[in-house]
C-alpha positions as CSV (number, residue, x, y, z in Angstrom):
1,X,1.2,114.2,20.9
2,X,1.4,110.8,18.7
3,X,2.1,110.8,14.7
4,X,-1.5,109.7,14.4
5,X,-3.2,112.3,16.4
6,X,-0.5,114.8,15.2
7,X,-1.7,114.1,11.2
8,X,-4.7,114.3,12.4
9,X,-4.9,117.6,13.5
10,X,-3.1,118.6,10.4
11,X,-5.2,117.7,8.1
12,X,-8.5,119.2,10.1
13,X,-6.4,122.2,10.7
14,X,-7.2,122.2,14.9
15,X,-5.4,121.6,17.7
16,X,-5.1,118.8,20.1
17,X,-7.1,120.4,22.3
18,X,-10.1,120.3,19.9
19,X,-9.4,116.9,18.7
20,X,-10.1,115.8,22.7
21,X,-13.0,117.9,23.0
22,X,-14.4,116.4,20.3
23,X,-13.8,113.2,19.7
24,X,-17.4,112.5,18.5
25,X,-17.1,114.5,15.0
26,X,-16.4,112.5,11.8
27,X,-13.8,113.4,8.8
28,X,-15.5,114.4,5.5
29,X,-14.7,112.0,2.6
30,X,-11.8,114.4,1.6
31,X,-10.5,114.8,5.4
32,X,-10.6,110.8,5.5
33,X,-8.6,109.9,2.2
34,X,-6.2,112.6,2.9
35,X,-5.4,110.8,6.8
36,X,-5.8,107.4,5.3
37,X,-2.9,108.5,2.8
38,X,-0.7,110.2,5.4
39,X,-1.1,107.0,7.8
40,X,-0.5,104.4,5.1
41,X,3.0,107.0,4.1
42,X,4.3,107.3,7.5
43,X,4.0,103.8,8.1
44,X,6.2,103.1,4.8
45,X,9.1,105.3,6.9
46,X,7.8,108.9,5.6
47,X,8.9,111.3,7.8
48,X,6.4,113.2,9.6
49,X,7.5,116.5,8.8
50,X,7.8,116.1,4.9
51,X,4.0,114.2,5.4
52,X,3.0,117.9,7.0
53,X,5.4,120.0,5.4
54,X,7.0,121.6,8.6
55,X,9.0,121.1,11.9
56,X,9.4,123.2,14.9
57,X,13.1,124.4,15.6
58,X,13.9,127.2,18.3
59,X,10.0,127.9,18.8
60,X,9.0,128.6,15.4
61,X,7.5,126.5,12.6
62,X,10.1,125.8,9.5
63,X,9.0,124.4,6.1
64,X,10.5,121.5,5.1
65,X,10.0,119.1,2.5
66,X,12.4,116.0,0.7
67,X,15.5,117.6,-0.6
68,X,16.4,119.6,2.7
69,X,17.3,118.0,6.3
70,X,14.6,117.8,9.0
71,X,15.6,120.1,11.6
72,X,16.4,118.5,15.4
73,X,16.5,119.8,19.0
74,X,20.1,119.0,19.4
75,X,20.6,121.6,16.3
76,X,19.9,124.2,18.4
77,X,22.6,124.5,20.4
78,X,24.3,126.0,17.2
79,X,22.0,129.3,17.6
80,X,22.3,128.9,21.6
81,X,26.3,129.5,21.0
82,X,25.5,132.9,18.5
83,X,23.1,134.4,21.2
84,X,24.4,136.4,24.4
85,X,21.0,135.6,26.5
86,X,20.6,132.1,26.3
87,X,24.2,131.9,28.1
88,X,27.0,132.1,25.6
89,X,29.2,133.8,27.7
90,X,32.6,133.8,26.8
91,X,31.1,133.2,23.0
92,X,29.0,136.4,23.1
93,X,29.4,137.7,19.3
94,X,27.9,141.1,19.9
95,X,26.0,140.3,16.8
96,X,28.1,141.5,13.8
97,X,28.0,139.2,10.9
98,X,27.6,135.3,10.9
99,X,28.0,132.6,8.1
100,X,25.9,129.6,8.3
101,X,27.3,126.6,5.6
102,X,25.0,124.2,4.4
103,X,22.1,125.9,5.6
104,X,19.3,123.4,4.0
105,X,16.0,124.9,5.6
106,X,17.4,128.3,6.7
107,X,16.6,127.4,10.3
108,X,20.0,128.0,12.2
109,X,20.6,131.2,10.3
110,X,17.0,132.4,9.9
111,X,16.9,131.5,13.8
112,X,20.3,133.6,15.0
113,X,19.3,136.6,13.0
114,X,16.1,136.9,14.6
115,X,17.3,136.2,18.0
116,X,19.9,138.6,17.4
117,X,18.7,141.5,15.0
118,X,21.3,143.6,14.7
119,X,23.7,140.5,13.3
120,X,24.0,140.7,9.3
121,X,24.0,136.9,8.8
122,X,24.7,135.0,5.4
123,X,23.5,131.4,4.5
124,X,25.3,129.4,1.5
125,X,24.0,126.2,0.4
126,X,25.7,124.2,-3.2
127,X,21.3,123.1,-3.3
128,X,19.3,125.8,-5.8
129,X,16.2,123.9,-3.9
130,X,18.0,124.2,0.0
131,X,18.0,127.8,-0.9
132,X,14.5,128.2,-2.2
133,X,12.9,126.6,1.0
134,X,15.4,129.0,2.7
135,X,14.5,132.0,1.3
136,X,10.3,131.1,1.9
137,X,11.1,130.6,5.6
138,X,13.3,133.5,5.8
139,X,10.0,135.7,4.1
140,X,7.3,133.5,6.2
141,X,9.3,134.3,9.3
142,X,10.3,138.4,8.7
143,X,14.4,137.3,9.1
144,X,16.9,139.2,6.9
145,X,19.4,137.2,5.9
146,X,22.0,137.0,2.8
147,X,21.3,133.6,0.6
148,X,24.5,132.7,-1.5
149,X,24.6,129.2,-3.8
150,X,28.1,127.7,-2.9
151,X,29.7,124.5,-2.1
152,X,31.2,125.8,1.4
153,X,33.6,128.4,1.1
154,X,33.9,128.2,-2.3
155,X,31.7,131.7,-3.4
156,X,32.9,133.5,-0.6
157,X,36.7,134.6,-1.3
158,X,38.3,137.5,0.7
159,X,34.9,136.8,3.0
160,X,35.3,136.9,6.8
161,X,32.7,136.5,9.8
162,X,32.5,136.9,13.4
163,X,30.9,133.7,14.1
164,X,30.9,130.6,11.7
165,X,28.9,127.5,12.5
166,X,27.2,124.8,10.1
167,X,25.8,121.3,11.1
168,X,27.4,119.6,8.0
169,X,27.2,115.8,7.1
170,X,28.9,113.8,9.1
171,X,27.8,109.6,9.3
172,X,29.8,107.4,8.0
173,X,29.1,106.8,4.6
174,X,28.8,102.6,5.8
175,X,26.5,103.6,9.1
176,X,23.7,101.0,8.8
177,X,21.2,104.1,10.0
178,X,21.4,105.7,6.8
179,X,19.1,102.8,6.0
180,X,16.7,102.9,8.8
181,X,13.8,105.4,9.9
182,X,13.5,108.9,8.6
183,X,17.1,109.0,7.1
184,X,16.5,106.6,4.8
185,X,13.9,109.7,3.0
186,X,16.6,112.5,3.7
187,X,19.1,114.2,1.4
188,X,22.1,111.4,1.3
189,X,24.8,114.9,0.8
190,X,23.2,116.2,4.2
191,X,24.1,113.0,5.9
192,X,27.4,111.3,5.3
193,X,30.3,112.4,4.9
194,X,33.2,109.7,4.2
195,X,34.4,106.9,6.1
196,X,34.9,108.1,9.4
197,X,32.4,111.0,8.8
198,X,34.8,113.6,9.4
199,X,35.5,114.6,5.6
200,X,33.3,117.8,5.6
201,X,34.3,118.6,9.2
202,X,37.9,118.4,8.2
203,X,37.5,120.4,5.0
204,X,35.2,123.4,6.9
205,X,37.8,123.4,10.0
206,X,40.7,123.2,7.3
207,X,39.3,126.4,5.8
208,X,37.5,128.1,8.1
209,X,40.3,130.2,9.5
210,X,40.8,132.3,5.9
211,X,37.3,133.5,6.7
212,X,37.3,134.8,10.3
213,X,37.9,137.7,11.6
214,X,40.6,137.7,14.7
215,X,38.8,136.7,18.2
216,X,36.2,134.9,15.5
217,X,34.8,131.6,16.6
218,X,33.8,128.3,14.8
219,X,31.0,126.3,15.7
220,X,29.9,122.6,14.4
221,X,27.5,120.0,14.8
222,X,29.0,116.5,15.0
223,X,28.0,112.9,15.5
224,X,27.4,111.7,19.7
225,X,30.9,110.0,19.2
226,X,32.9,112.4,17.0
227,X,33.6,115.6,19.8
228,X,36.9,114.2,21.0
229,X,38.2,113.9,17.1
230,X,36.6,117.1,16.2
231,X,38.5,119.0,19.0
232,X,41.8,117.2,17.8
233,X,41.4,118.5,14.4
234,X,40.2,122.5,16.0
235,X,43.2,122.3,17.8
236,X,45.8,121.3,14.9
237,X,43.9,124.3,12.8
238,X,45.1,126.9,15.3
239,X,42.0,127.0,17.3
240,X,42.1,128.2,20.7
241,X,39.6,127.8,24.0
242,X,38.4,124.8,22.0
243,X,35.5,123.1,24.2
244,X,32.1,121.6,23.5
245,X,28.4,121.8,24.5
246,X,26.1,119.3,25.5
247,X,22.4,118.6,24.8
248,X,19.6,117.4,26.9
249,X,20.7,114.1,26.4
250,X,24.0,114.8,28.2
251,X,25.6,114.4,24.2
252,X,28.7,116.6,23.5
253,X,26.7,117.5,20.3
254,X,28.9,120.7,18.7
255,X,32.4,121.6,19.1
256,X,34.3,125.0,18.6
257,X,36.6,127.3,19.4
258,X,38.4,130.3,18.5
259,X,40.6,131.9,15.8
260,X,42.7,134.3,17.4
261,X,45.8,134.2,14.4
262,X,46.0,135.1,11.1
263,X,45.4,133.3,7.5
């Protein structure tokens, strides 16, 4: 569907097949100046989801709105490697308890613990607002999860998990794209993440290990460029079976392994 049709249909409240079937009707004055706005915002680089107030992600509708990240496709692969049917395999965490840092909108936590109900799953964000939209999607969507305000690890002493993962910021703070499209409207903390982009990776891999269980396993987004690194740094933490996953692009888009020592 395109932006234009897709506002469209927002703001009338019907579907794409309506719109086609009838092409003929006209907006009311109220419908018009509420499309004319949206049309006039998204072509000053608003993104469409904060224009609409939601994005899909694993099947199911998330509110979103400026202050949180938009949630994307490749994301997914983060609640792929928590969940035993969509082929996890040797990642299978037989559902026991799962941490989810930087959660923003809720929607890898909210979506693991409802693909996987018996899981007790905890989301910590440092953002009081990243946390409120959380905590509306967690009610909208019937998911049980534990919302806890900390910058990473930092409220969550003597804590351990069976399955850690977190898409954290990780462009280079100089990245020319920070300033084009849809980022330039997105939370700046959510996005970049030092000069190389590796400062939050390095600090959740650094730490991670005082928070798993034995046999636990770490999972992370990264940038299309930044699996090789990321697996050098798993590897120097103790991480074993380290290995990545690729999405439908053919991306190595999150890198992980697992923490069989002590810390």
């Amino acid at each position: 569907m395109s932006e234009a049709r897709l506002l469209l249909s927002e703001v009338l409240g019907q579907s794409a097949t309506w719109l086609m079937t009838h092409d003929d009707s006209t907006l009311s004055p109220a419908e018009g100046e509420r499309f004319a706005d949206w049309v006039e915002r998204r072509a000053n680089g608003e993104p469409v989801a904060y224009l609409i107030g939601k994005r899909e992600f694993y099947g199911r509708d998330f509110f979103v709105a400026p202050g949180v990240l938009i949630p994307r496709p490749e994301t997914e692969l983060l609640v792929e490697a928590a969940d035993p049917q969509v082929g996890a395999g040797d990642t299978a965490i037989g559902a026991s308890t799962v941490l989810d840092l930087g959660t923003g909108s809720g929607c890898i936590a909210i979506s693991i613990a409802l693909e996987n109900p018996t899981a007790r799953v905890t989301a910590v964000d440092q953002s009081e607002f990243a946390l409120a939209v959380a905590a509306r999607n967690a009610t909208t969507l019937g998911a049980t999860v534990g919302l806890l305000e900390s910058d990473w690890f930092s409220a969550l002493a003597g804590a351990r998990f069976d399955l850690i993962v977190s898409n954290p910021p990780y462009i280079r703070a100089d990245d020319e794209h920070l300033r084009q499209g849809d980022l330039r409207h997105e939370p700046h903390s959510a996005l970049a993440s030092g000069s190389d982009g590796l400062d939050a990776l390095r600090l959740i891999i650094g730490q991670a290990p005082e928070h798993l269980n034995p046999g636990g396993w770490l999972w992370l987004e990264h940038g299309y460029d930044q699996a090789e690194a990321v697996r050098a740094l798993l590897r120097s933490a103790g991480f074993a079976d380290v290995s990545s996953r690729r999405d439908l692009a053919g991306i190595e888009r999150i890198s992980g392994g697992v923490w069989a020592g002590s810390a």
